[in-house]
C-alpha positions in Angstrom: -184.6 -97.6 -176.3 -186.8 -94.7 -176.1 -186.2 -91.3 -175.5 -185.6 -91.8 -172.2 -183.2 -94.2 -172.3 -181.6 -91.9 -174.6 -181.2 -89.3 -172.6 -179.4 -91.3 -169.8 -177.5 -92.6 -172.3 -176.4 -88.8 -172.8 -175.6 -87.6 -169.6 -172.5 -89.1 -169.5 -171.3 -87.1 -172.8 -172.8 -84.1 -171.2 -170.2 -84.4 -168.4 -167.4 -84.9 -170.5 -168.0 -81.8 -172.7 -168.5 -79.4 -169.3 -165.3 -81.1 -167.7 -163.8 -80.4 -170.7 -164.7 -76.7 -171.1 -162.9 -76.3 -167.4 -159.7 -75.6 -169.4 -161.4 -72.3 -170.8 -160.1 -69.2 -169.4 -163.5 -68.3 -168.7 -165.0 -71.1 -166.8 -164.5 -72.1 -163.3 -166.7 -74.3 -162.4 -168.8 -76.9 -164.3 -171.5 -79.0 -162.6 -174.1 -81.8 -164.1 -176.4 -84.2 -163.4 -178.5 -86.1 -166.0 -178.7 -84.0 -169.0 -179.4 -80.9 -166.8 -175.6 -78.8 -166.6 -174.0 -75.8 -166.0 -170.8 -73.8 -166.3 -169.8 -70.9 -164.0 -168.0 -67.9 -165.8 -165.4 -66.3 -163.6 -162.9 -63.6 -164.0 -160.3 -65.2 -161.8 -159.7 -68.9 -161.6 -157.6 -68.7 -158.6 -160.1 -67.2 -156.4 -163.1 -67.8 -158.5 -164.0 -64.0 -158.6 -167.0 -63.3 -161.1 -167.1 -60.5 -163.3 -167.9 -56.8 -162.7 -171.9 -56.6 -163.0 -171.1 -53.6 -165.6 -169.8 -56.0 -167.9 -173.0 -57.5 -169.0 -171.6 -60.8 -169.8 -174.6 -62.4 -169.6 -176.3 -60.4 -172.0 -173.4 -60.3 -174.5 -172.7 -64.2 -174.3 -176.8 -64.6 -175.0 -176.4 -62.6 -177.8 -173.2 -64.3 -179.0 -174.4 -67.3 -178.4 -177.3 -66.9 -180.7 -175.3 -66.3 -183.7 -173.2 -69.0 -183.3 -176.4 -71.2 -183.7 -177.1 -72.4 -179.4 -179.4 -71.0 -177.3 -179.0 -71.8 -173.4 -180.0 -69.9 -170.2 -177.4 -67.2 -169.7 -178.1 -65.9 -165.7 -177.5 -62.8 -164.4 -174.8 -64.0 -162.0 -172.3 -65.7 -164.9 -173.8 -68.7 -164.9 -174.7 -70.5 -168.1 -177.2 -73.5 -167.8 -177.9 -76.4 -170.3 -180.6 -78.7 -170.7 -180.8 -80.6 -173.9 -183.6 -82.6 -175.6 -183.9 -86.1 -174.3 -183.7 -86.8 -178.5 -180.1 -85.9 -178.1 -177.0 -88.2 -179.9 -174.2 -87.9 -180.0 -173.4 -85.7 -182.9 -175.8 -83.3 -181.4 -173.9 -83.0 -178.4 -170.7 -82.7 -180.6 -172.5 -79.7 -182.2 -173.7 -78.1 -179.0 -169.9 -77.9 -177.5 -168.2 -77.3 -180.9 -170.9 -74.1 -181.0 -170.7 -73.3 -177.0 -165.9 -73.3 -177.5 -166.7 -70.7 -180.3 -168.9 -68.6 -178.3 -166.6 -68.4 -175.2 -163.7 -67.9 -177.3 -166.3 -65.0 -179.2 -167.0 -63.7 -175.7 -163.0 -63.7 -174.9 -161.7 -62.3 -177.5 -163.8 -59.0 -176.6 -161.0 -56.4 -175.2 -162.4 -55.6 -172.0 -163.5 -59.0 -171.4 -159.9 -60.5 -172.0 -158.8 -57.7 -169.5 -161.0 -58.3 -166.8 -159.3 -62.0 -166.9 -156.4 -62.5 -164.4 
């Protein structure tokens, strides 16, 4: 075992959960490797636009985020990153994706978000 053991043991559930998130209006693009992941926030699936700067969506989803209880790096250009603790099972990572569907759906249910969304 070990923690490192652990956490390659983990990656794999880390995929699933980002893959799975694809079918949020919000996300276009999720990426991972190991337990280092990310998801790309985009306005327009079709063409993969990002969201109007003015927006803040970072800054809102940050905030959001926080008060659902997760805490991940929320950059500047719509892209949200994720690197969990090598201590990581299972349940954690149930946690960490039933917390991250609430805050997208927080972050989408904000009017001019939902109309910035083709």
């Amino acid at each position: 075992g070990g923690l490192l053991a652990n956490g390659i043991a983990q990656g794999p559930r880390l995929e699933q959960g980002l893959q799975q998130l694809l079918q949020h209006p919000l996300v276009g693009d999720a990426r991972q490797r190991g337990l280092l992941g990310a998801l790309e926030l985009v306005a327009d699936k079709t063409t993969q636009r990002g969201f109007d700067p003015s927006l803040r969506l970072s800054e809102r989803i940050t905030r959001i985020a926080y008060r659902n209880g997760i805490i991940f790096r929320a950059f500047a250009d719509n892209i949200l990153g994720f690197a969990p603790a090598l201590c990581y099972n299972s349940g954690d990572m149930d946690l960490l994706f039933e917390r991250l569907q609430r805050t997208l759906d927080n972050v989408l249910d904000q009017k001019d978000i939902r109309a910035a969304v083709s």
